[in-house]
MARPAKOL-418084 format. One record per residue (C-alpha): z, y, x; residue number from 0. Coordinates in steps of 0.5 Angstrom, whole numbers, always signed. Example, Ala and Ser with C-alpha at 12.3 -4.5 7.8 and 13.67 -1.06 7.14 Angstrom:
BEGIN
- pz, py, px, num
- +16, -9, +25, 0 $
- +14, -2, +27, 1 $
***
This chain:
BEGIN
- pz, py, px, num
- +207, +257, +101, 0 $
- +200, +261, +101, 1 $
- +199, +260, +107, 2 $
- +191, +260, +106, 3 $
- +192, +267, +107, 4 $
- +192, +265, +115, 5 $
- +188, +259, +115, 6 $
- +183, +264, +112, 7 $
- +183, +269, +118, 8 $
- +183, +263, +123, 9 $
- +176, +261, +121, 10 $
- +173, +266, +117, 11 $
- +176, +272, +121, 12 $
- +177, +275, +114, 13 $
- +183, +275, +109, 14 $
- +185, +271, +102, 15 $
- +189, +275, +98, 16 $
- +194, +270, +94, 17 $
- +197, +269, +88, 18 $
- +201, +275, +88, 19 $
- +200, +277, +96, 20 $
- +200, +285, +97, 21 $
- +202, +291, +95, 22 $
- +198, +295, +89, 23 $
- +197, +302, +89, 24 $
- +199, +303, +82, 25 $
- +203, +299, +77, 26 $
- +202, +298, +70, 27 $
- +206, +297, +64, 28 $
- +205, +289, +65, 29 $
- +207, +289, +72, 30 $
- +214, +293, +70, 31 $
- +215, +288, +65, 32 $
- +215, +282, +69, 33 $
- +218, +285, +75, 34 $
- +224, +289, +72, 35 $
- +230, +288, +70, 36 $
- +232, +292, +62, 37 $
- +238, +290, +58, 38 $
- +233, +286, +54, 39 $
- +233, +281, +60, 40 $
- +240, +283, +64, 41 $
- +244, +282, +58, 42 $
- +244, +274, +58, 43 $
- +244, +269, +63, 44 $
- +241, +263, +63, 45 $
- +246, +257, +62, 46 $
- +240, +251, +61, 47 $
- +233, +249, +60, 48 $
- +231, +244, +55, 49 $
- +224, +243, +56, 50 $
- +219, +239, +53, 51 $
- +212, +239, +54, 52 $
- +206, +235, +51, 53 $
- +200, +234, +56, 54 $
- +192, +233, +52, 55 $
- +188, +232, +59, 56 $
- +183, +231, +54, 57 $
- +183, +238, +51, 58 $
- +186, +242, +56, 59 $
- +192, +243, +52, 60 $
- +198, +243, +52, 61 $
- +205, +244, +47, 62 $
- +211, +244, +46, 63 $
- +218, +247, +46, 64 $
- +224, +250, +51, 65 $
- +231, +250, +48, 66 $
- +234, +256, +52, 67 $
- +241, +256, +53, 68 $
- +245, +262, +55, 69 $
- +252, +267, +56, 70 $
- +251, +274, +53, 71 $
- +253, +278, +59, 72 $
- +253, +285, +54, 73 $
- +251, +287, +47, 74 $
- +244, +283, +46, 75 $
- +241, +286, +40, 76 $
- +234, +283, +42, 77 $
- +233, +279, +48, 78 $
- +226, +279, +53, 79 $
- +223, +272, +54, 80 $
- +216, +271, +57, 81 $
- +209, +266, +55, 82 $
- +202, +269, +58, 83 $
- +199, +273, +52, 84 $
- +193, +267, +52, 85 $
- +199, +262, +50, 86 $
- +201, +262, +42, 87 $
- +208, +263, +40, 88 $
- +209, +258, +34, 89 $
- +217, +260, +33, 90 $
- +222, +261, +36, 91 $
- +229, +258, +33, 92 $
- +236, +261, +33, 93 $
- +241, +258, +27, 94 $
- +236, +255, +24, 95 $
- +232, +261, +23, 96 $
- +226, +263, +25, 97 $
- +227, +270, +28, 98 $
- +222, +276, +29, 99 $
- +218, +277, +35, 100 $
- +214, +282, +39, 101 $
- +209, +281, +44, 102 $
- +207, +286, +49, 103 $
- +202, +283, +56, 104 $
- +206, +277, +57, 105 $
- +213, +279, +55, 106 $
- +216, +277, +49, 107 $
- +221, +281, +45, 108 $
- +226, +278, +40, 109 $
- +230, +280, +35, 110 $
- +237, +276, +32, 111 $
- +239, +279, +25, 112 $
- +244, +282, +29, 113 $
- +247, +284, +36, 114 $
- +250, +278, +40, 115 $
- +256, +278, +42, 116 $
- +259, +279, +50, 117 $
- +262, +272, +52, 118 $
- +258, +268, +47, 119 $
- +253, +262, +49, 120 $
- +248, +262, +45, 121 $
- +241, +258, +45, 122 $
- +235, +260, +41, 123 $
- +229, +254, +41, 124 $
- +221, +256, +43, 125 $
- +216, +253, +40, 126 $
- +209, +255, +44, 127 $
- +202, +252, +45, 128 $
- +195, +253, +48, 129 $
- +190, +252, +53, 130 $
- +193, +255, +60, 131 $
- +190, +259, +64, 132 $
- +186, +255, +69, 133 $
- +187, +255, +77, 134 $
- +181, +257, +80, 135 $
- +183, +255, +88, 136 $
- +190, +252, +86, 137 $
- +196, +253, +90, 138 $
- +193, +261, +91, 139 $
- +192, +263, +84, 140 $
- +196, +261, +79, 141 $
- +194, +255, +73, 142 $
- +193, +249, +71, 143 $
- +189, +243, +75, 144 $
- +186, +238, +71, 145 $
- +183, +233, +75, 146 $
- +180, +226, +76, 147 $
- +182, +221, +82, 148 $
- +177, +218, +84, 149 $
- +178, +212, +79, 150 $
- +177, +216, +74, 151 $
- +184, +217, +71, 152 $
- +187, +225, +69, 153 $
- +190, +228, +75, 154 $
- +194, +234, +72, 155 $
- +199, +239, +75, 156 $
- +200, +246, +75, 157 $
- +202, +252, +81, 158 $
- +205, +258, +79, 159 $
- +209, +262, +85, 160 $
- +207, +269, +85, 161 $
- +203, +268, +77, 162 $
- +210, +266, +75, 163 $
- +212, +260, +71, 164 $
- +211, +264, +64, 165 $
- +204, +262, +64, 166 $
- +205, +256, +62, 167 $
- +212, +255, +58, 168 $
- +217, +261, +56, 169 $
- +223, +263, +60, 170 $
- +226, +269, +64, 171 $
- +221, +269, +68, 172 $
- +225, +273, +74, 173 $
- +228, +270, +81, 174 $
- +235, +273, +79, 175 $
- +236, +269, +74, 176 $
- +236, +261, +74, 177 $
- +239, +256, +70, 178 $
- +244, +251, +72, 179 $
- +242, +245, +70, 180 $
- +235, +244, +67, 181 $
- +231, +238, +62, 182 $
- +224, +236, +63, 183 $
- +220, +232, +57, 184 $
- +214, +230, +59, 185 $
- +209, +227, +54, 186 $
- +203, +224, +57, 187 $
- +197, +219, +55, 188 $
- +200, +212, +55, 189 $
- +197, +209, +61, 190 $
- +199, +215, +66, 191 $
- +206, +217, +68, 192 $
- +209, +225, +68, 193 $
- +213, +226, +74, 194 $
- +218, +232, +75, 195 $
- +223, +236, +79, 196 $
- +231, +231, +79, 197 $
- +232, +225, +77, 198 $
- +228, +219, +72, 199 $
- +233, +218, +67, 200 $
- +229, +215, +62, 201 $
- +222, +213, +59, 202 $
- +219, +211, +52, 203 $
- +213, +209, +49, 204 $
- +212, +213, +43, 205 $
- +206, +208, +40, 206 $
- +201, +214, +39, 207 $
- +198, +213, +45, 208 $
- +202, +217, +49, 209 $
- +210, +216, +53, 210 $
- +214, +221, +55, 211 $
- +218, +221, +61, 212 $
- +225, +225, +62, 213 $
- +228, +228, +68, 214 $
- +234, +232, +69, 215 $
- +235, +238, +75, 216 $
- +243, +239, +76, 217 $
- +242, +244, +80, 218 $
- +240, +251, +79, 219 $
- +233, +252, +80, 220 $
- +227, +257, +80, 221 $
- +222, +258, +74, 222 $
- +217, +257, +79, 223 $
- +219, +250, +81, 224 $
- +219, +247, +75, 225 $
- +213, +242, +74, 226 $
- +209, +238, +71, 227 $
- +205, +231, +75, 228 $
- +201, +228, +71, 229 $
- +197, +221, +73, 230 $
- +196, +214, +76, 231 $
- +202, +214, +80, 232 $
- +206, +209, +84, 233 $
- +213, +210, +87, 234 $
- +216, +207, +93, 235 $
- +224, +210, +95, 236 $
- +227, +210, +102, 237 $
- +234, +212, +105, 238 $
- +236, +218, +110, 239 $
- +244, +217, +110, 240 $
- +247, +218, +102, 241 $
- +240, +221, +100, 242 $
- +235, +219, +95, 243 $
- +227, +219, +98, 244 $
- +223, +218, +93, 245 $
- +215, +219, +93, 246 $
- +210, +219, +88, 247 $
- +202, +218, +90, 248 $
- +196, +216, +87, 249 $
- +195, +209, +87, 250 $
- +190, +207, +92, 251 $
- +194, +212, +96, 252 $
- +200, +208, +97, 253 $
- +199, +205, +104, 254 $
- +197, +211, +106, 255 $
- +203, +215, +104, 256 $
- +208, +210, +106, 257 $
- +206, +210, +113, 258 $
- +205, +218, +113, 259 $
- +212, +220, +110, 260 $
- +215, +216, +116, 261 $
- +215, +224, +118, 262 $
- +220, +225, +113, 263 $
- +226, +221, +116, 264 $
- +225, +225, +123, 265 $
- +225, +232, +120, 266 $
- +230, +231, +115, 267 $
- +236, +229, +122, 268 $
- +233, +235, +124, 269 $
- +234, +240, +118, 270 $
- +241, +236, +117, 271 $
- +243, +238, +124, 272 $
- +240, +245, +124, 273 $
- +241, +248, +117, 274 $
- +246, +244, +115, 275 $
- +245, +238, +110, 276 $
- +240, +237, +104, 277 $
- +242, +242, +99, 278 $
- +241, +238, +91, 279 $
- +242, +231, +93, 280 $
- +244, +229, +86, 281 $
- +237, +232, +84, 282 $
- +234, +227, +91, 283 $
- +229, +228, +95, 284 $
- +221, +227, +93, 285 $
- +214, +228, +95, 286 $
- +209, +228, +90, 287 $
- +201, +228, +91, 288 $
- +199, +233, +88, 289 $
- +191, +235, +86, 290 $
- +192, +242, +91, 291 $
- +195, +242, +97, 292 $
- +202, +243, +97, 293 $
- +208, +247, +94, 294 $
- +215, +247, +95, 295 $
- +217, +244, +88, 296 $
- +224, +243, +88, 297 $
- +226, +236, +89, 298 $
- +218, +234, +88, 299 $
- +215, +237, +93, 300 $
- +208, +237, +92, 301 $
- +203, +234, +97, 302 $
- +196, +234, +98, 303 $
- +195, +234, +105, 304 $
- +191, +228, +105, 305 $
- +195, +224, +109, 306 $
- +194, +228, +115, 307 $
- +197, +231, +120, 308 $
- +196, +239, +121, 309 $
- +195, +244, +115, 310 $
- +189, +240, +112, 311 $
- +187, +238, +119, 312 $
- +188, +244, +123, 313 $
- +193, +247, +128, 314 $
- +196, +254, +126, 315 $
- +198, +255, +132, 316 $
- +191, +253, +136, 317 $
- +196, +251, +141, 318 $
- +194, +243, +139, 319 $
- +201, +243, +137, 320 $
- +200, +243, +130, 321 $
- +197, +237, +130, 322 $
- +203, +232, +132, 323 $
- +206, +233, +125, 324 $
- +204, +234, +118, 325 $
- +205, +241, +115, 326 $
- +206, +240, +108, 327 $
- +211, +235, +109, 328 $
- +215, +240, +114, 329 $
- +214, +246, +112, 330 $
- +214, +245, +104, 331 $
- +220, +242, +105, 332 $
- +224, +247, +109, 333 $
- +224, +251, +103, 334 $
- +228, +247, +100, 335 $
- +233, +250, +104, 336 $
- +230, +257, +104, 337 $
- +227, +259, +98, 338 $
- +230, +254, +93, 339 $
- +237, +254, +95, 340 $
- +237, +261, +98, 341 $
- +233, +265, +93, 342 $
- +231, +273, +93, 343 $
- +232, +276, +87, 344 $
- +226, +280, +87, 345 $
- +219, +278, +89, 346 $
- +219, +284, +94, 347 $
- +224, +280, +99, 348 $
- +221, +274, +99, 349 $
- +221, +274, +107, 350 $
- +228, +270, +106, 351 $
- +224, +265, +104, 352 $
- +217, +265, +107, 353 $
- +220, +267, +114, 354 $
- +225, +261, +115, 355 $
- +220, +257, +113, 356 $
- +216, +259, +117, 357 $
- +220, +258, +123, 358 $
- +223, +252, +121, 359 $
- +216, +250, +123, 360 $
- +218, +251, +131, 361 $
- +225, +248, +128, 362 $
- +222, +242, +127, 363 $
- +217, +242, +134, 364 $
- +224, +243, +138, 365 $
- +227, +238, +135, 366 $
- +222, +233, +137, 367 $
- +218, +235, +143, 368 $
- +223, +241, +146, 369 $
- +225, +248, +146, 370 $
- +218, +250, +151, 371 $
- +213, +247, +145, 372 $
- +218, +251, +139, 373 $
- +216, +257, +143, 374 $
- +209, +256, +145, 375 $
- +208, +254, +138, 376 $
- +211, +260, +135, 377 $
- +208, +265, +140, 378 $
- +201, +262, +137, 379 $
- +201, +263, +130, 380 $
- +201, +271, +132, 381 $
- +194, +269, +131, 382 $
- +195, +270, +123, 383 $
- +198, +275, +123, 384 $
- +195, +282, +120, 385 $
- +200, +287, +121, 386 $
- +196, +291, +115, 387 $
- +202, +292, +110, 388 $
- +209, +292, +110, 389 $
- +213, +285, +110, 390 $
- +218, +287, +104, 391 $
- +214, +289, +98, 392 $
- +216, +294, +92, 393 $
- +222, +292, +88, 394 $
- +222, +291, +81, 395 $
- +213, +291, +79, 396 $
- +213, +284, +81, 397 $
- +210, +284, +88, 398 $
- +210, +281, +95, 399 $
- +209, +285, +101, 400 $
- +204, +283, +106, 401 $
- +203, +275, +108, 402 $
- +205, +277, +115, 403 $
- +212, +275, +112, 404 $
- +210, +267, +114, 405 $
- +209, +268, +122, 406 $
- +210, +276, +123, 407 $
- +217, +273, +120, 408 $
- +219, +268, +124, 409 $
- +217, +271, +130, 410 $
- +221, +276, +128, 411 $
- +227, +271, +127, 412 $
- +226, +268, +134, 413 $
- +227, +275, +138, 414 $
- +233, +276, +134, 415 $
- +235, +268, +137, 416 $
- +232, +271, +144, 417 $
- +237, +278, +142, 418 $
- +243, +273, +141, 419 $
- +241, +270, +147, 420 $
- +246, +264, +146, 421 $
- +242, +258, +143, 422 $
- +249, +254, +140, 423 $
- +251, +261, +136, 424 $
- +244, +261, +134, 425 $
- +244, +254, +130, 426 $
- +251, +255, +128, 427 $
- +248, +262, +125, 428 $
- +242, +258, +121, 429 $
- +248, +252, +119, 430 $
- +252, +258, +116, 431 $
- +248, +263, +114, 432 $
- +245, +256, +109, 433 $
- +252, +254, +108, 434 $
- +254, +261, +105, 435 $
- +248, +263, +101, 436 $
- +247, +256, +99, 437 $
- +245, +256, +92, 438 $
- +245, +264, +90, 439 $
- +241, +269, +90, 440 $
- +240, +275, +95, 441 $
- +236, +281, +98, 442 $
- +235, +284, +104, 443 $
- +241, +288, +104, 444 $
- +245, +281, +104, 445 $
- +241, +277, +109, 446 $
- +241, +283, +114, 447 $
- +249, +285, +113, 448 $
- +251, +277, +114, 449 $
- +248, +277, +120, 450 $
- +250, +283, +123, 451 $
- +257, +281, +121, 452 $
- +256, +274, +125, 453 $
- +254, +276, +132, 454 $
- +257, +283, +131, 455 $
- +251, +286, +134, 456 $
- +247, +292, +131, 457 $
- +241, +288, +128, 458 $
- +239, +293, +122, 459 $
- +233, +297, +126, 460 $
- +230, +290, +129, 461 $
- +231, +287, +121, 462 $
- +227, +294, +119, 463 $
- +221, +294, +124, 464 $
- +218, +287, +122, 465 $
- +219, +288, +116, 466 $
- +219, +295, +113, 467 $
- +213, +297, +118, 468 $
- +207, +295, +121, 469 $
- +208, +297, +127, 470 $
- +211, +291, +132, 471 $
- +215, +295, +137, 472 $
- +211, +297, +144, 473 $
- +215, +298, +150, 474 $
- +212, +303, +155, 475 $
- +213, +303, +162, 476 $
- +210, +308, +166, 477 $
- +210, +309, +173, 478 $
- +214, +317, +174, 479 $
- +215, +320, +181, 480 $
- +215, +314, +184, 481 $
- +219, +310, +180, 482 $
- +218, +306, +174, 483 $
- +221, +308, +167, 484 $
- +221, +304, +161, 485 $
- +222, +306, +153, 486 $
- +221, +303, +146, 487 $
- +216, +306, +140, 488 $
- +218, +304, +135, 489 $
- +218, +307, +127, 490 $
- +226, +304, +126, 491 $
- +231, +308, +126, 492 $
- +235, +308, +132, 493 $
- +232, +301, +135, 494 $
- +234, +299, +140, 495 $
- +232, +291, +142, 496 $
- +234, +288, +149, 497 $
- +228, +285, +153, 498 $
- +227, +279, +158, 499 $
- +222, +281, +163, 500 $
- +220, +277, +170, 501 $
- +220, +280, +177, 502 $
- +219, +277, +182, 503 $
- +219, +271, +179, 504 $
- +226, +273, +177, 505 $
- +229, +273, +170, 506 $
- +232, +280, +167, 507 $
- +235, +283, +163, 508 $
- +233, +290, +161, 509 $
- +236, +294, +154, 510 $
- +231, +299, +152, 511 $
- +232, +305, +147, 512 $
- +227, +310, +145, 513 $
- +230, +314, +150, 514 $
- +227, +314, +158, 515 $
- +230, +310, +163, 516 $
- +229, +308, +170, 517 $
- +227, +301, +172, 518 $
- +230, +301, +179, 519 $
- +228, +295, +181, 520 $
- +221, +295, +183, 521 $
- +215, +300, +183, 522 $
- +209, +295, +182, 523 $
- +207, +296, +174, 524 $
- +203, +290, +176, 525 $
- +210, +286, +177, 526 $
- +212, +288, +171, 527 $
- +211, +281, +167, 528 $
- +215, +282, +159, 529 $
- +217, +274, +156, 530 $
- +212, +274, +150, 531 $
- +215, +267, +149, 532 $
- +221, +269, +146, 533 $
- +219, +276, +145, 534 $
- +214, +278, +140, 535 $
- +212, +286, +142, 536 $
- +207, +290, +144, 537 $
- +207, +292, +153, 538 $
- +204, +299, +154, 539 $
- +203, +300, +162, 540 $
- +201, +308, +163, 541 $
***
């Protein structure tokens, strides 16, 4: 959710880089090995996550153990995990039998006595320790938060998207790979309560001063999702139809919460109708108050927005819309449906998760307030973006590509709606697209081929302008010879996208290419008014 990269520009008119925000110049070794995949890694699929983790607020410190159970896809004679070089590797268990490892930056290789078998299920058991590296703006740089709530109890949680996962437990730590089901322990001081990611299963006092708190995920989920919540905390539940509403907030805070989650209802008969229903009920919904402002933790959303509307008070879109509704609550939300059930593969297409949730802001505003304030809403995030880098990163060195993914991506999204130009298609697009790809993992490649297929329209170059280039299409009209002509620039190749003008008050619709045509209908380049509503390009009049 890094949005402070636009918030940055708005008020400061300079740029924040996140945790993992922009293409480098050159890679290193350390980026390879996170960002790629070798047989070390592709080998074996991860099954399950056992993890257990004991939190020392205290000390700064925690330890514990992750039992990793997964399928050898191919002959595994050494597999590749990884823990932050910081961390320290106490043992890792297979059979019984400690096995030899090696370290290099935060990868760690292991080797079994000898090659594992394709088919078999197997698990090793990873037992780690350490201070963890410290967030320094949490949620944009990646670390631990050890706070204290204004009563003076520890406030402990941790945000790792973009740093990666591996900075405070041992995983697979790439996006292609998720496990199914998962188990979260969590052993914290007794008078305090760990909250994370499904459903409570049980709770026990260990009579040294510390409970623990398990929880079990039955749905496949990211590294990045995975979290920690430690503190004073209060629960209250609610119902949307068959699904779980569950909140955890710091205990003077829970007047507070109770009246500000009532957005929650609302928002969820809107993303119900428009993207299809929730997508891990049995893992239920949560809102959980974090000591940053948010992310899209998968079934506990963390949420920091202080109990306020707009993103930390102000309006992204600077049209005053933002501030009819709480953006943590709505955007951190909407990922779950894009980023935590539609994940991409590699962190370079990371648009798939961004740019949905992104106009799934707009979404919610039609939903409540109509279509005009969707547009206007969308047409005024335009304000944030930068066009500096390309959207889509570089592929296999773990990087993203520019932030303009948030709001570049979403009015991108919105002129292909305006390209479909059939409103009832295009939900029906949304709904199916979640439908299809619900639970999986994707790229580019795949998202563009399906909505390609689906409209039956050539949408690849508009796809390719916004996301591999900077520059937003320009549509040119000169006036030559008497009459007006109009054509694209753009760098796609063949892009053609149809446009929405108003001449004379009336709406038309013209089919520009890169290629010269006559605009017969009037020769006033001044008449000429472009639907920048619905259309996020640039006009050129010569």
């Amino acid at each position: 959710m890094r949005l402070a990269y636009f918030l940055l520009f708005l008020v400061f008119a300079s740029f924040a880089e996140a945790q993992v925000l922009s293409n480098k110049e050159t890679y290193t070794r350390a980026d390879t090995l996170r960002g790629s995949l070798r047989a070390e890694r592709s080998n074996f699929d991860v099954l399950e996550y056992d993890l257990s983790v004991k939190v020392e607020p205290n000390k700064k410190f925690i330890s514990g153990n992750n039992k990793i159970r997964f399928k050898v896809l191919d002959s595994l004679p050494r597999m590749q995990l990884d823990l932050f070089a910081n961390m320290q590797v106490d043992s890792i268990i297979y059979k019984n039998q400690k096995l030899i490892f090696a370290r290099e930056y935060n990868a760690v290789f292991i080797d079994f006595p000898k090659a594992l078998n394709p088919g078999n299920i197997e698990e090793v058991n990873f037992y780690f320790s350490g201070k963890p590296k410290i967030a320094k703006n949490p949620p944009w740089d990646g670390g631990f938060i050890f706070n204290k709530d204004k009563n003076g109890k520890d406030w402990v949680s941790v945000a790792v998207q973009g740093t990666g996962a591996s900075l405070w437990y041992p995983n697979k730590d790439h996006q292609s790979d998720e496990p199914e089901t998962t188990e979260i322990h969590l052993i914290v001081p007794e008078n305090l309560m760990g909250v994370s990611n499904g459903r409570l299963t049980g709770e026990q006092n260990l009579k040294n001063g510390f409970k623990q708190f398990d929880w079990l995920v039955k749905n496949p989920i990211n590294n990045y999702n995975i979290i920690l919540n430690v503190g004073d905390y209060m629960h209250f539940s609610d119902q949307y139809k068959d699904l779980d509403l569950e909140y955890y907030v710091l205990s003077y805070n829970l007047e507070a919460a109770k009246k500000q989650f009532e957005q929650v209802k609302p928002m969820m008969a809107c993303f119900y109708e428009k993207f299809g229903p929730y997508p891990f009920p049995e893992d239920s919904y949560k809102l959980v108050e974090s000591p940053h402002l948010g992310m899209e933790h998968q079934s506990a959303v963390a949420y920091g927005n202080a109990f306020k509307n707009g993103y930390m008070g102000r309006d992204l879109s600077g049209t005053g819309i933002g501030l009819r509704w709480d953006f943590i609550i709505i955007h951190e939300s909407a990922h779950e449906w894009f980023g935590n059930s539609i994940t991409a593969s590699d962190i370079a297409d990371m648009w798939i998760h961004e740019s949905f949730t992104a106009y799934s802001e707009a979404v919610f505003v039609e939903c409540q307030w109509g279509k005009e304030d969707g547009l206007a809403y969308t047409r005024g995030t335009r304000r944030g973006i930068a066009n500096d880098i390309p959207i889509i990163g570089d592929y296999g060195v773990n990087s993203e590509g520019s932030g303009d993914m948030y709001y570049k991506g979403a009015n991108m999204l919105n002129n292909i709606r305006s390209v479909i130009n059939d409103d009832a298609k295009w939900w029906q697009l949304l709904k199916d697209f979640h439908t299809e790809f619900k639970h999986q993992i994707t790229n580019t490649k795949e998202v563009v081929n399906f909505f390609e297929s689906r409209t039956q329209a050539e949408l690849t170059p508009i796809f390719n302008q916004y996301l591999r280039y900077t520059q937003v299409p320009q549509i040119v009209f000169r006036k030559e010879n008497g009459k007006i002509q109009y054509r694209w620039e753009a760098k796609a190749e063949n892009f053609e996208m149809p446009l929405d003008l108003k001449l004379y008050g009336k709406q038309k619709r013209i089919y520009p290419t890169k290629e010269w045509q006559i605009l017969a209908s009037t020769t006033d380049l001044e008449k000429i008014e472009v639907d920048l509503d619905r259309f996020y390009v640039e006009v050129k009049k010569n």
